[in-house]
C-alpha positions in Angstrom: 8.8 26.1 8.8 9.0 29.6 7.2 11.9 31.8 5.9 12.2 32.8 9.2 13.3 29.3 10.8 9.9 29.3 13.2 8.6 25.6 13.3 5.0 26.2 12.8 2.5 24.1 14.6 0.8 22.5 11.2 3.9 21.9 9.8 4.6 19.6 13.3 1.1 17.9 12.8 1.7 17.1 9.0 5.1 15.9 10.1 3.7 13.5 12.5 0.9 12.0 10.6 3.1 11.0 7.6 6.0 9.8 10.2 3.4 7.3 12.1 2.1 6.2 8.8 5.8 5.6 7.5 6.5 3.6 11.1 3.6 1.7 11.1 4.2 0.7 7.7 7.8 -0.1 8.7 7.1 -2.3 11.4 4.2 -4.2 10.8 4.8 -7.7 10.7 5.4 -9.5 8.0 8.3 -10.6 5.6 10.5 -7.8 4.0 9.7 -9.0 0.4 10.7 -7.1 -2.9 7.3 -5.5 -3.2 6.6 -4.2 0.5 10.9 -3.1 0.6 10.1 -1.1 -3.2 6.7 0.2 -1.4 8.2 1.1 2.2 11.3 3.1 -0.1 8.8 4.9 -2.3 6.6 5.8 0.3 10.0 6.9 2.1 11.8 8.7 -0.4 8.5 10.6 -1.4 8.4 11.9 2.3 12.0 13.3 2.4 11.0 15.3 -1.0 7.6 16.3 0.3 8.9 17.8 3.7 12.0 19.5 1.4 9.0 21.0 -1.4 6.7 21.6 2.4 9.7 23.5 4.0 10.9 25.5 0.9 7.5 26.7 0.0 7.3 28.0 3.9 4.7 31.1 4.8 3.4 30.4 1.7 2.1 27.5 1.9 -2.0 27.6 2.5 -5.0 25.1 2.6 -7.1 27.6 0.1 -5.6 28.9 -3.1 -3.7 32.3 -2.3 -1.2 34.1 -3.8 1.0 35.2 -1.1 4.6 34.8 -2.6 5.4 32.9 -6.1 8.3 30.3 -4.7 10.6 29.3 -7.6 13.2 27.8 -6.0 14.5 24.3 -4.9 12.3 21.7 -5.9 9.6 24.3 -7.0 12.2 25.6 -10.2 11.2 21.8 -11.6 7.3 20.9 -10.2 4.9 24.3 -9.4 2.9 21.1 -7.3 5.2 18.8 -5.9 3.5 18.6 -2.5 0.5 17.5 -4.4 3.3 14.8 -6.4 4.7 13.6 -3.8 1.5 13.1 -1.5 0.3 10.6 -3.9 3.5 9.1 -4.0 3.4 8.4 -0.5 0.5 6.9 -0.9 1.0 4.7 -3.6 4.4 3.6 -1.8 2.2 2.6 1.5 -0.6 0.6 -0.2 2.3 -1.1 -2.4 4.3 -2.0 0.7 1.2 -3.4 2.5 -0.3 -5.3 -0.9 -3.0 -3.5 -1.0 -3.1 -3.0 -4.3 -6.9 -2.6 -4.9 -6.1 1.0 -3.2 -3.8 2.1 -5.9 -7.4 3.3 -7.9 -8.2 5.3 -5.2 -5.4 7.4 -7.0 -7.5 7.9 -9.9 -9.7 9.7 -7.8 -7.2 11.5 -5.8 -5.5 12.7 -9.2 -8.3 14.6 -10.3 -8.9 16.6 -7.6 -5.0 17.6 -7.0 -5.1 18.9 -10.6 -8.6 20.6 -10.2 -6.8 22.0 -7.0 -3.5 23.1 -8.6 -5.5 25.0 -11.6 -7.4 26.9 -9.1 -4.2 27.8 -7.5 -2.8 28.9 -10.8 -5.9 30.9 -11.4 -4.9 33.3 -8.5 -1.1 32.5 -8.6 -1.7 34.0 -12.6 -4.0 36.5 -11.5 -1.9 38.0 -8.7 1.9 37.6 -10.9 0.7 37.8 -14.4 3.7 37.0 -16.8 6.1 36.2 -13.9 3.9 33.0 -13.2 2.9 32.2 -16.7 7.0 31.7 -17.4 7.4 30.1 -14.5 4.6 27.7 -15.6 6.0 27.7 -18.9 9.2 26.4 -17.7 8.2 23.7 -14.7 6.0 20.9 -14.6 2.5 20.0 -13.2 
C-alpha cells in the first residue's frame, strides 16, 4: 500500500504467498505440539510485523537499492531492515512448526545476503541523505 491508501498489485502477491504458506502450515495434519504451536506463532507474529514494516515503508519500498524517501517512522524509528528481520523470522517459525529443523542453516545463508543487501541499500540511502541517514543509522538497529 502507499501513503496514498492504493493497494498495489505486489503488495497483494507478497500478501498471498506468505498467507498460503502460514495456512498450509496451520492446517497440515499433525498434533499441535509445543514446538509446531511456538513455530506456527513465530512464523505468525513475524507476518503481522512484516506487513506493518511492508505497509509503512509504502512507495518506497523497491526490489533494487534506491533512495526514494528515508522512512523513519513506526517500526523503521527501531530496525532500518525489519522486512529483511522479520522475513527470516517467518521462516524460521515455519521450519520450526513443521520440525524441519535441518532448514534452520539455510538461515546462515540467508543472513548473509540480507546484510550484504541492506549495506548496499545504505550505500545509496547515505549517498542520497548524507547526515540525515547516518543519525538515523546511528540511532536504529540492523
Amino acid at each position: 500500500m502507499s501513503s496514498g491508501g492504493k493497494v498495489k498489485p505486489f503488495l497483494l502477491f507478497q500478501f498471498g504467498v506468505v498467507l498460503v504458506v502460514l495456512l498450509i502450515t496451520a492446517f497440515r495434519p499433525g498434533p499441535w505440539d509445543a514446538v509446531r504451536t511456538i513455530g506456527f506463532l513465530l512464523a505468525l507474529l513475524a507476518t503481522l510485523f512484516l506487513f506493518i514494516a511492508r505497509y509503512q515503508i509504502a512507495d518506497s519500498f523497491t526490489v533494487t537499492p534506491q533512495a526514494r524517501a528515508l522512512v523513519t517512522h513506526g517500526i523503521y524509528s527501531r530496525i532500518r531492515n525489519p522486512i529483511y528481520v522479520f522475513s527470516a523470522l517467518v521462516l524460521a517459525g515455519v521450519f520450526i512448526s513443521f520440525h524441519f529443523f535441518w532448514g534452520l542453516p539455510l538461515l546462515l545463508v540467508l543472513i548473509p545476503i540480507q546484510a550484504f543487501r541492506a549495506n548496499q541499500e545504505s550505500k545509496v540511502l547515505e549517498e542520497k541523505f548524507g547526515d540525515e541517514y547516518r543519525e538515523y543509522r546511528e540511532r536504529t538497529w540492523f
